[in-house]
C-alpha atoms as an extended CHARMM CRD file, in Angstrom:
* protein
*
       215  EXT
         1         1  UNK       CA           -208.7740000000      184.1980000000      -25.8680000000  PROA      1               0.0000000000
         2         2  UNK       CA           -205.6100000000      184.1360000000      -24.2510000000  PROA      2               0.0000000000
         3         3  UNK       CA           -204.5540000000      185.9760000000      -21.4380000000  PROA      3               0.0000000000
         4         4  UNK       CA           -202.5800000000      188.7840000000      -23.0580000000  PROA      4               0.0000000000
         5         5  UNK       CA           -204.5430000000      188.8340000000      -25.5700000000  PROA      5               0.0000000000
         6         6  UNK       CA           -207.9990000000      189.7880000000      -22.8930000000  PROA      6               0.0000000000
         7         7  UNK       CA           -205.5160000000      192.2920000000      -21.5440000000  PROA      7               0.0000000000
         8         8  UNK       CA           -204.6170000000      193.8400000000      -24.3900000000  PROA      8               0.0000000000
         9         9  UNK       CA           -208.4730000000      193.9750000000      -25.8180000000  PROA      9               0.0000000000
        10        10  UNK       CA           -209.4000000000      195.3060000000      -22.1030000000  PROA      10              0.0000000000
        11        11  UNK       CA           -206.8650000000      198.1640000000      -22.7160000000  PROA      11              0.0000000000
        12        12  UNK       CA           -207.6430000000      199.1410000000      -25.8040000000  PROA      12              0.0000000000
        13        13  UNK       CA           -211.7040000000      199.1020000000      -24.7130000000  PROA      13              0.0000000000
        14        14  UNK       CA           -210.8300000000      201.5200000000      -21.7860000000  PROA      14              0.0000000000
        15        15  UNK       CA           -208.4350000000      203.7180000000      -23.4680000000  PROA      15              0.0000000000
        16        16  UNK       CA           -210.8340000000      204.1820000000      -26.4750000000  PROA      16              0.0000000000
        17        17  UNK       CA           -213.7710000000      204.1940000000      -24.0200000000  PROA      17              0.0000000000
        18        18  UNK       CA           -215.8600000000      201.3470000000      -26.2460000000  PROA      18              0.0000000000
        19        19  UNK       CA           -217.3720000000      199.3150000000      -23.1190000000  PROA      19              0.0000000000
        20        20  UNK       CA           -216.2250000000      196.0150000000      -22.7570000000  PROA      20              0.0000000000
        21        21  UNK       CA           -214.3310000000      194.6260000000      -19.5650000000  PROA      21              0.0000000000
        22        22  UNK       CA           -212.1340000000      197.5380000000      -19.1830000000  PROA      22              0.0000000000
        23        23  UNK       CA           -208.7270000000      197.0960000000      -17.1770000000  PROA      23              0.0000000000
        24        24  UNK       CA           -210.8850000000      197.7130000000      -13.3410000000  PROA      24              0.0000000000
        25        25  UNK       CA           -211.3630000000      194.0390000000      -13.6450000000  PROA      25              0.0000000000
        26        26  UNK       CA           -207.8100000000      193.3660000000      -14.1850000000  PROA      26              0.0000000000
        27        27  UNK       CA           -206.6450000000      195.3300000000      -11.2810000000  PROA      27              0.0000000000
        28        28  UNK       CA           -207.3310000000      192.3570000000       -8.5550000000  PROA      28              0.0000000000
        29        29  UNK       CA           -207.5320000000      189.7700000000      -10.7100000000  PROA      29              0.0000000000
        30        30  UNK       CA           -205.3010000000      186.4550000000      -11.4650000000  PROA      30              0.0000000000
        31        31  UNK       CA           -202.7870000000      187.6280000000      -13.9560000000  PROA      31              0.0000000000
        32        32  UNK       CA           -201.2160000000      190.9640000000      -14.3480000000  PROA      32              0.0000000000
        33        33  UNK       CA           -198.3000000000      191.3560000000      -17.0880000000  PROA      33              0.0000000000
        34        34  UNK       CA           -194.8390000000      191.9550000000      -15.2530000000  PROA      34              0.0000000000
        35        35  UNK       CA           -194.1970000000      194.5640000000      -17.7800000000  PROA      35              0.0000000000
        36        36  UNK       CA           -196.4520000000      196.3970000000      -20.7010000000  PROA      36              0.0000000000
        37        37  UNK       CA           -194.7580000000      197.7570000000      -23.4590000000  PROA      37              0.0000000000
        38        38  UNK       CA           -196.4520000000      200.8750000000      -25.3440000000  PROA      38              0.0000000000
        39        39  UNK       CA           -195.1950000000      200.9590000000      -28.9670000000  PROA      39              0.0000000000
        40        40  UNK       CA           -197.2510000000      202.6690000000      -31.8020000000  PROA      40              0.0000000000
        41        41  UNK       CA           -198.3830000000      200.0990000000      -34.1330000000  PROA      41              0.0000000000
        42        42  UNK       CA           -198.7480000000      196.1240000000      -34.6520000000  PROA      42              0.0000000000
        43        43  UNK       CA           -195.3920000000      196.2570000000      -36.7280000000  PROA      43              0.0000000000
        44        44  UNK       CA           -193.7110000000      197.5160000000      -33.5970000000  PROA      44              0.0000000000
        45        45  UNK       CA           -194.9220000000      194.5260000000      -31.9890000000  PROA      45              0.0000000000
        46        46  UNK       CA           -193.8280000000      191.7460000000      -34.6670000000  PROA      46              0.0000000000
        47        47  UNK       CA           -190.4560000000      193.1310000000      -34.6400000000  PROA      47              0.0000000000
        48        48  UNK       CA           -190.4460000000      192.9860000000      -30.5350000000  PROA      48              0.0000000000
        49        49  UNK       CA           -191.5910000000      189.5380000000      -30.3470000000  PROA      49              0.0000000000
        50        50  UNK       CA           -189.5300000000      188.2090000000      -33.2720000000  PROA      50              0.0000000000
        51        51  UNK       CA           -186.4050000000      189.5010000000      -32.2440000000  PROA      51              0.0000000000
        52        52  UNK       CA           -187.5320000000      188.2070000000      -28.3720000000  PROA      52              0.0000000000
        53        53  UNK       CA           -187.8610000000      184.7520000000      -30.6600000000  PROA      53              0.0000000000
        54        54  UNK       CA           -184.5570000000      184.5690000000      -32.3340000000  PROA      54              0.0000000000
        55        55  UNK       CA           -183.0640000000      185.2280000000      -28.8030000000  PROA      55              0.0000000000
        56        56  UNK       CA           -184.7510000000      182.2190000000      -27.3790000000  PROA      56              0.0000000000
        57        57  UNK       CA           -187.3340000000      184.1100000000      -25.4560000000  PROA      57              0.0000000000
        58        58  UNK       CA           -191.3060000000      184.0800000000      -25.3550000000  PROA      58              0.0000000000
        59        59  UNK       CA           -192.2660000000      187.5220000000      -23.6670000000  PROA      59              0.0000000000
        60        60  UNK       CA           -195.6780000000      186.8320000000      -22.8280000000  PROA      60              0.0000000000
        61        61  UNK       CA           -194.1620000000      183.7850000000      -21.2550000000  PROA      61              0.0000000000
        62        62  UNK       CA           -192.0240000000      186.1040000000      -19.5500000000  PROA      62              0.0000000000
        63        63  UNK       CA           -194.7780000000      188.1980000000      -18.3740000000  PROA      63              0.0000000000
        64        64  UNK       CA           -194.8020000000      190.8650000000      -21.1120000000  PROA      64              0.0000000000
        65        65  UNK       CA           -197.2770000000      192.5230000000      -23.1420000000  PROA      65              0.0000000000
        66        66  UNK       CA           -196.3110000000      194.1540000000      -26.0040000000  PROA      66              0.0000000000
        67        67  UNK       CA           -199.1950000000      196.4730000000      -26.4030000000  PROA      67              0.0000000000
        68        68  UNK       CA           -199.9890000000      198.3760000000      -30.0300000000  PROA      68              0.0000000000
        69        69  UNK       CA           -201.9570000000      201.8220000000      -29.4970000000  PROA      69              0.0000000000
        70        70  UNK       CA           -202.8480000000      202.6880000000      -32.8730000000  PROA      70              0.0000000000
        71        71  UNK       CA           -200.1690000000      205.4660000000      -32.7700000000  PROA      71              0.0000000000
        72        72  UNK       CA           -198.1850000000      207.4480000000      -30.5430000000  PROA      72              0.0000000000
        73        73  UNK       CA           -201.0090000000      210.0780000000      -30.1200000000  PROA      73              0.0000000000
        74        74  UNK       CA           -202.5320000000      207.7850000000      -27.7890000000  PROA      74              0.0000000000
        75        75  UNK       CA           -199.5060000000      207.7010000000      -25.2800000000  PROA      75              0.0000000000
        76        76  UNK       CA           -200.8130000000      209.5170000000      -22.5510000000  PROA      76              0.0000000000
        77        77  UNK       CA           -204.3540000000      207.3900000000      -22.4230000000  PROA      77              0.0000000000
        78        78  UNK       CA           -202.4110000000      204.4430000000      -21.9320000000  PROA      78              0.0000000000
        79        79  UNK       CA           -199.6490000000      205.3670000000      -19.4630000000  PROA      79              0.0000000000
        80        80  UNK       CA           -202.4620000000      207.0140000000      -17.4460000000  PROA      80              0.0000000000
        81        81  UNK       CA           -204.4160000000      203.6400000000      -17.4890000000  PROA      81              0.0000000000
        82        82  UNK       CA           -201.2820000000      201.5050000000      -16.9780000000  PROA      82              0.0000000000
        83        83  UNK       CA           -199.4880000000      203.8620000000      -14.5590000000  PROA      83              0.0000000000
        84        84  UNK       CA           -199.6680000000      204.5850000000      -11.2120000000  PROA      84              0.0000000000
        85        85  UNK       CA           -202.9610000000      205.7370000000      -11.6160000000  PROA      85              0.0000000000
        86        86  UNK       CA           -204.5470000000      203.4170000000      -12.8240000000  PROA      86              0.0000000000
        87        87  UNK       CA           -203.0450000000      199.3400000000      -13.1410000000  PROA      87              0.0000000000
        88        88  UNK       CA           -199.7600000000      200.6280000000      -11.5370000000  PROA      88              0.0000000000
        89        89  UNK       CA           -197.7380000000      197.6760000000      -13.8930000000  PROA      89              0.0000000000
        90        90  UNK       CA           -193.9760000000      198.4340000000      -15.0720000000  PROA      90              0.0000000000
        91        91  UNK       CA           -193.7210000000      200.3730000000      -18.3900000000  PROA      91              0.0000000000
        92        92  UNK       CA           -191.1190000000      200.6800000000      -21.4770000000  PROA      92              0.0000000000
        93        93  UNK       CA           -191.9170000000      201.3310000000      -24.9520000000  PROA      93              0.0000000000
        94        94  UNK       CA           -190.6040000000      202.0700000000      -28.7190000000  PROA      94              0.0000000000
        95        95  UNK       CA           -191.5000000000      205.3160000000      -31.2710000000  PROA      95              0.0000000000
        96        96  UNK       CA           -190.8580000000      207.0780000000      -33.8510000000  PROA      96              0.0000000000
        97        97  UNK       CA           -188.2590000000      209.8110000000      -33.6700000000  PROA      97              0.0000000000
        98        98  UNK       CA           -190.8880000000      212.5230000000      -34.4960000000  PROA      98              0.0000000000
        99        99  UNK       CA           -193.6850000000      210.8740000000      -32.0970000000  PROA      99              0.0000000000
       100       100  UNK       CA           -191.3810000000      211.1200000000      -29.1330000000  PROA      100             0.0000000000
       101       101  UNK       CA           -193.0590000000      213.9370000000      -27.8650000000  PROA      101             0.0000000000
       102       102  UNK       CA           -196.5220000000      212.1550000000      -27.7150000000  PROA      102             0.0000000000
       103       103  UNK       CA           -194.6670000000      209.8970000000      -24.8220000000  PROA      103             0.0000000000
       104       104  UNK       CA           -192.5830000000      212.6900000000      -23.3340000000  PROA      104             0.0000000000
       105       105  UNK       CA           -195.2160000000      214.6730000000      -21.7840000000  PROA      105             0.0000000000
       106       106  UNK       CA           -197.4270000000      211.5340000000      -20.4540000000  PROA      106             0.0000000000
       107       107  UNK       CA           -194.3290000000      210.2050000000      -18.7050000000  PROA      107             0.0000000000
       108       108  UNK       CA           -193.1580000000      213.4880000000      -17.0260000000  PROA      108             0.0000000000
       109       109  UNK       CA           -196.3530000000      213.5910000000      -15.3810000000  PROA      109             0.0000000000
       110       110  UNK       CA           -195.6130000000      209.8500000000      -14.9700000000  PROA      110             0.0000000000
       111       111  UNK       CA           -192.4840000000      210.0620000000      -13.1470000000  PROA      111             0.0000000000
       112       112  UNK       CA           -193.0610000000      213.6670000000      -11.3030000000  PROA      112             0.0000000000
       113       113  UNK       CA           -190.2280000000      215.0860000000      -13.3520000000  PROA      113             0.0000000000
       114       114  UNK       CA           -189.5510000000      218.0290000000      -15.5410000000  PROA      114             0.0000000000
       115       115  UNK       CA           -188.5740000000      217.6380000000      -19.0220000000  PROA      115             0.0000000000
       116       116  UNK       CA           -187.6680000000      214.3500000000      -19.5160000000  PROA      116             0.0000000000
       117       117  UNK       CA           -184.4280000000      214.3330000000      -22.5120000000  PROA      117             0.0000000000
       118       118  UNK       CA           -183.9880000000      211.0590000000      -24.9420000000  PROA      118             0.0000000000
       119       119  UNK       CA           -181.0340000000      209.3920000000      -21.7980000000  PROA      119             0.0000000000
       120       120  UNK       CA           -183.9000000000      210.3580000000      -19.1790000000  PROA      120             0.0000000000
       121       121  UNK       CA           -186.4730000000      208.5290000000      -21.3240000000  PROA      121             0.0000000000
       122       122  UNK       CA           -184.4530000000      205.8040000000      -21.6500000000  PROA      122             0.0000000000
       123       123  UNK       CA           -183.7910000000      205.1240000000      -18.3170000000  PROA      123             0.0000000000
       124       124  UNK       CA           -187.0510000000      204.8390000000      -18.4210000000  PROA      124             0.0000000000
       125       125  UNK       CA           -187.3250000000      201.8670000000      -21.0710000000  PROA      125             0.0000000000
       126       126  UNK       CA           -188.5160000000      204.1570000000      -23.9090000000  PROA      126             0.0000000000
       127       127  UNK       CA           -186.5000000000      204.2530000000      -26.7850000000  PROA      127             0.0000000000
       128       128  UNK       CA           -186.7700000000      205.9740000000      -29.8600000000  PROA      128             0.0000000000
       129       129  UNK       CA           -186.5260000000      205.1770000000      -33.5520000000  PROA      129             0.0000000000
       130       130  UNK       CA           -183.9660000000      207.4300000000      -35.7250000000  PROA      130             0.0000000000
       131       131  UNK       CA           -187.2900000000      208.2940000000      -38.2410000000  PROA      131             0.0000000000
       132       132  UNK       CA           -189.0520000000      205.3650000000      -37.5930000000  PROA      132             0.0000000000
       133       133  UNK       CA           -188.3890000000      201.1430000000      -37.1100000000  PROA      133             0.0000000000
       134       134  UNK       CA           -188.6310000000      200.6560000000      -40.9670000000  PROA      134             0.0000000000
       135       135  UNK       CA           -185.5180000000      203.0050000000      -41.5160000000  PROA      135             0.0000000000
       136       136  UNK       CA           -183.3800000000      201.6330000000      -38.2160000000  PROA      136             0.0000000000
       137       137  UNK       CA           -183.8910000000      198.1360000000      -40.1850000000  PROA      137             0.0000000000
       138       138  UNK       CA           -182.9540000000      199.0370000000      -43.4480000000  PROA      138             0.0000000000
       139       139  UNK       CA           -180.0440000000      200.9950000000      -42.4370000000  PROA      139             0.0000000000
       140       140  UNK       CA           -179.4140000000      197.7140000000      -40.1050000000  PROA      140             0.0000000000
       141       141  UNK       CA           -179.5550000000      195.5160000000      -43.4850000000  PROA      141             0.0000000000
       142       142  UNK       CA           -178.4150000000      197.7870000000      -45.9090000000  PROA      142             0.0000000000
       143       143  UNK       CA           -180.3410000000      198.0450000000      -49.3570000000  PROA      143             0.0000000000
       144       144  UNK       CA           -178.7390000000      195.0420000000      -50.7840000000  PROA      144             0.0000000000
       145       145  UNK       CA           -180.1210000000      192.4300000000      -48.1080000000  PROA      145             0.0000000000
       146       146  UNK       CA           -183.7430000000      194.0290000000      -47.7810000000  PROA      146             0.0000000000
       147       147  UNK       CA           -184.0650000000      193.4200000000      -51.7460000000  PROA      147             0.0000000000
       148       148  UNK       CA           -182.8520000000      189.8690000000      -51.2550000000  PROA      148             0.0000000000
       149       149  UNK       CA           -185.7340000000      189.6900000000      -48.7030000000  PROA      149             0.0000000000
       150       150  UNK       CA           -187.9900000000      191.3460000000      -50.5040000000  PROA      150             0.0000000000
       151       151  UNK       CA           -187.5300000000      188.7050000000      -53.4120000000  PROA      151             0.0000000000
       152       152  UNK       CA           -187.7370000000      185.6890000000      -51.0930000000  PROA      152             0.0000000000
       153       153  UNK       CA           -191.2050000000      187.4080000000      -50.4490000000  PROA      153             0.0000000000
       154       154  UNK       CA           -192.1790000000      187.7200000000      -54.0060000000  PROA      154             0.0000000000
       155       155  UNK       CA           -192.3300000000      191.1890000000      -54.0050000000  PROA      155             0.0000000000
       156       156  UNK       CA           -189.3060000000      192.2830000000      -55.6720000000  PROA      156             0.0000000000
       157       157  UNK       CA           -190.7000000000      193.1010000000      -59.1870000000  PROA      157             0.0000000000
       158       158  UNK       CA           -193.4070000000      194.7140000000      -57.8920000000  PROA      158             0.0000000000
       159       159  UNK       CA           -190.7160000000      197.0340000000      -55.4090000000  PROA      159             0.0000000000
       160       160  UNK       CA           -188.5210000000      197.3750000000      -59.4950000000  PROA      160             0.0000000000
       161       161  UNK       CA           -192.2140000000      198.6600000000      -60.9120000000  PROA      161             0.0000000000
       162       162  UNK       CA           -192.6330000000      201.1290000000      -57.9050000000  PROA      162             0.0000000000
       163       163  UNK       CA           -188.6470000000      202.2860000000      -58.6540000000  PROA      163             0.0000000000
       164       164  UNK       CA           -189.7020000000      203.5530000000      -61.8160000000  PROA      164             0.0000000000
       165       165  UNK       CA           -192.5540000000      205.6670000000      -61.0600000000  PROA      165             0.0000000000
       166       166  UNK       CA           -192.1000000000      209.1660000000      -61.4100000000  PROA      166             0.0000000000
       167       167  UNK       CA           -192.0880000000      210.4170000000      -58.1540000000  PROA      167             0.0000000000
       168       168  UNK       CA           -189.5510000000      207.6970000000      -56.9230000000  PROA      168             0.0000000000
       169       169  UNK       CA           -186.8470000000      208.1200000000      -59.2870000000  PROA      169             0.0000000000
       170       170  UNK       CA           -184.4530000000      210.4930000000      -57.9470000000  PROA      170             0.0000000000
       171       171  UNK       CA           -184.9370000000      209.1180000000      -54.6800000000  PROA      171             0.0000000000
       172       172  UNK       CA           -182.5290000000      206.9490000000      -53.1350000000  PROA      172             0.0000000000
       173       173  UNK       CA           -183.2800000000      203.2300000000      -52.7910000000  PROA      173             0.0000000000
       174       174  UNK       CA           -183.0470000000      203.8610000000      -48.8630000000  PROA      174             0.0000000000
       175       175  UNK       CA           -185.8290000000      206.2080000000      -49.4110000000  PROA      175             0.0000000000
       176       176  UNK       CA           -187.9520000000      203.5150000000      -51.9740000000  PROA      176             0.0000000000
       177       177  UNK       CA           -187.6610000000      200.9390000000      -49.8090000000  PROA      177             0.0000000000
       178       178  UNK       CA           -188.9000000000      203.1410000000      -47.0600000000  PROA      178             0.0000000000
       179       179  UNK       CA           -191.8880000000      204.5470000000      -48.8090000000  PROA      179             0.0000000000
       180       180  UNK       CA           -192.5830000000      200.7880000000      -50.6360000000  PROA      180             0.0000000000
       181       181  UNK       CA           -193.1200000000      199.1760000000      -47.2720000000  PROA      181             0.0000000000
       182       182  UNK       CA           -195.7730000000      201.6530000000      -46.2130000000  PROA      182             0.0000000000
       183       183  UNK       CA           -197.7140000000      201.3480000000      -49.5390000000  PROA      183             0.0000000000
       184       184  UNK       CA           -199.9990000000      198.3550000000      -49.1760000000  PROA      184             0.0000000000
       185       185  UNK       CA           -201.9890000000      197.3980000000      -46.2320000000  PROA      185             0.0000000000
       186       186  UNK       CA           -200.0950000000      194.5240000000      -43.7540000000  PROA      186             0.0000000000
       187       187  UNK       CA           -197.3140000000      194.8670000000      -45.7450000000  PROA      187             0.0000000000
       188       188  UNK       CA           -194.9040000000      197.0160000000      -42.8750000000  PROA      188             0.0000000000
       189       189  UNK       CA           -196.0940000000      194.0990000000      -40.2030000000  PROA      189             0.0000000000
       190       190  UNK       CA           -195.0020000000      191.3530000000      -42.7310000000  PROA      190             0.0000000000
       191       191  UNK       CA           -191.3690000000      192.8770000000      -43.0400000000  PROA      191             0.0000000000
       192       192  UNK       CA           -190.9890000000      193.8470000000      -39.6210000000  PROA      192             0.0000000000
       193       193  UNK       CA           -191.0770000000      189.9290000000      -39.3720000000  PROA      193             0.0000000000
       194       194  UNK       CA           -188.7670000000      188.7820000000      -42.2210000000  PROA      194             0.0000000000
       195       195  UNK       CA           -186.6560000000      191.9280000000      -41.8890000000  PROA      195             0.0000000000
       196       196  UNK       CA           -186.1470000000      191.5860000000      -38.1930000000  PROA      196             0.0000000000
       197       197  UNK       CA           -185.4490000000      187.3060000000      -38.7840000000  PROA      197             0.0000000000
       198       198  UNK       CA           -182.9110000000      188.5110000000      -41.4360000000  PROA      198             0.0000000000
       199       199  UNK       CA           -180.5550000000      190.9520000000      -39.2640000000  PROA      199             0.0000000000
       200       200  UNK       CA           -177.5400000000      190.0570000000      -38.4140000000  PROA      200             0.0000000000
       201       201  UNK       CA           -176.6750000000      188.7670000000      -34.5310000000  PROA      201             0.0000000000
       202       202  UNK       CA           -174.6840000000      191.9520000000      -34.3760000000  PROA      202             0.0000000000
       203       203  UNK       CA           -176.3170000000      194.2600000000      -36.2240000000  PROA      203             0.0000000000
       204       204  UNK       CA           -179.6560000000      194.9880000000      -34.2500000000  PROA      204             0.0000000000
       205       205  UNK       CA           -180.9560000000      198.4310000000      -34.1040000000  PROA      205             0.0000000000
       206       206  UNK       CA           -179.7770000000      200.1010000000      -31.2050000000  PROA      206             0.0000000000
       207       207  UNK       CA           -183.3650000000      200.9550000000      -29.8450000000  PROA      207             0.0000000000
       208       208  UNK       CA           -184.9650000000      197.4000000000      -30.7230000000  PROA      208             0.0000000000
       209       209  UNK       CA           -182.3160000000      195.1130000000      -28.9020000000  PROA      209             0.0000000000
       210       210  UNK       CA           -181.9220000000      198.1860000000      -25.8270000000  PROA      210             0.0000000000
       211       211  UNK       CA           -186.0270000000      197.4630000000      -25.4280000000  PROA      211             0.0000000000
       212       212  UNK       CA           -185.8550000000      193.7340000000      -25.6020000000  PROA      212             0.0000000000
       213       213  UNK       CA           -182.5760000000      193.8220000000      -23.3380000000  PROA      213             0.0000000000
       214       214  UNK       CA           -185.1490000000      196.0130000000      -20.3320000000  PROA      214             0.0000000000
       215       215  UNK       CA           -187.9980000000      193.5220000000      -21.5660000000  PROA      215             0.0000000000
């Protein structure tokens, strides 16, 4: 198991309060990331790190963990396990527009500071998602480009069958694309990786590339 990995399964053990290791260990011990970042699920993360790729970077080289929660409801567990109360590492992190608030409260008490407005939580190093990082990478790509992904993935007929159902047709294809990447199991962290490969240079969304840029 690799470092970041043992970190990562030592957080999740304490947060969730399964046994294990637990971060105590951690505290003195020979490796500490430089810099955790909290984002809500494992697609989060693929985006992160394949973005960090395409930019030349390794972040757990770097130091950083990208760290998945298992959603945003679990924000103030882990900042009050990785903050000054507990590891005391450096924090930033990603979520969803309407999730913000899970990450608001934890880090007011965080940073001894009343209520804490979307430029105050980003000069913190928490950005957040217009809806959600599915929707900031479609509207990065535009319709036309995520289909051409989609069929370099092989799932392009089966996105034309899910068109036609009733409840999808008098939605946009924003909105199909949005719902069709949610429908199968594994299938949002696969995209977040040949989405994210497929952006253009200059065409990153704004709270991705701000995240990696304070990674």
């Amino acid at each position: 198991m690799g470092v970041m990995t043992g970190f990562r399964a030592a957080v999740a053990e304490a947060a969730h309060g399964t046994g294990g290791r637990g971060t105590a260990d951690w505290r003195d011990g020979p490796v500490l990331p430089r810099k955790v970042v909290l984002v809500e699920g494992t697609s989060d993360r693929v985006a992160l790190e394949t973005l960090a790729a395409r930019r030349g970077r390794d972040l757990e080289a770097d130091g950083v963990c990208v760290l998945p929660m298992g959603g945003a409801t679990e924000a103030g567990r882990y900042v009050g396990l990785l903050g000054p109360a507990g590891l005391d590492v450096a924090l930033a992190g990603l979520c969803d527009e309407a999730e913000e608030r899970f990450f608001r409260r934890p880090l007011e008490r965080f940073c001894g500071r009343g209520e804490l407005d979307r430029e105050a939580l980003e000069e913190l190093g928490f950005f957040t998602c217009s809806e959600d990082l599915e929707d900031e990478l479609i509207r990065a790509l535009g319709v036309d480009r995520v289909q051409e992904v989609l069929a370099v993935e092989g799932d392009l007929r089966a996105f034309r069958i899910f068109q036609r159902q009733p409840a999808q047709r008098a939605r946009t294809v924003h909105r199909q694309l949005l719902r069709f990447l949610g429908t199968i199991s594994g299938r949002k962290e696969r995209y977040a990786r040949s989405l994210t490969a497929a952006l253009d240079p200059g065409r990153v969304p704004r709270p991705l590339g701000c995240l990696l840029d304070r990674c």
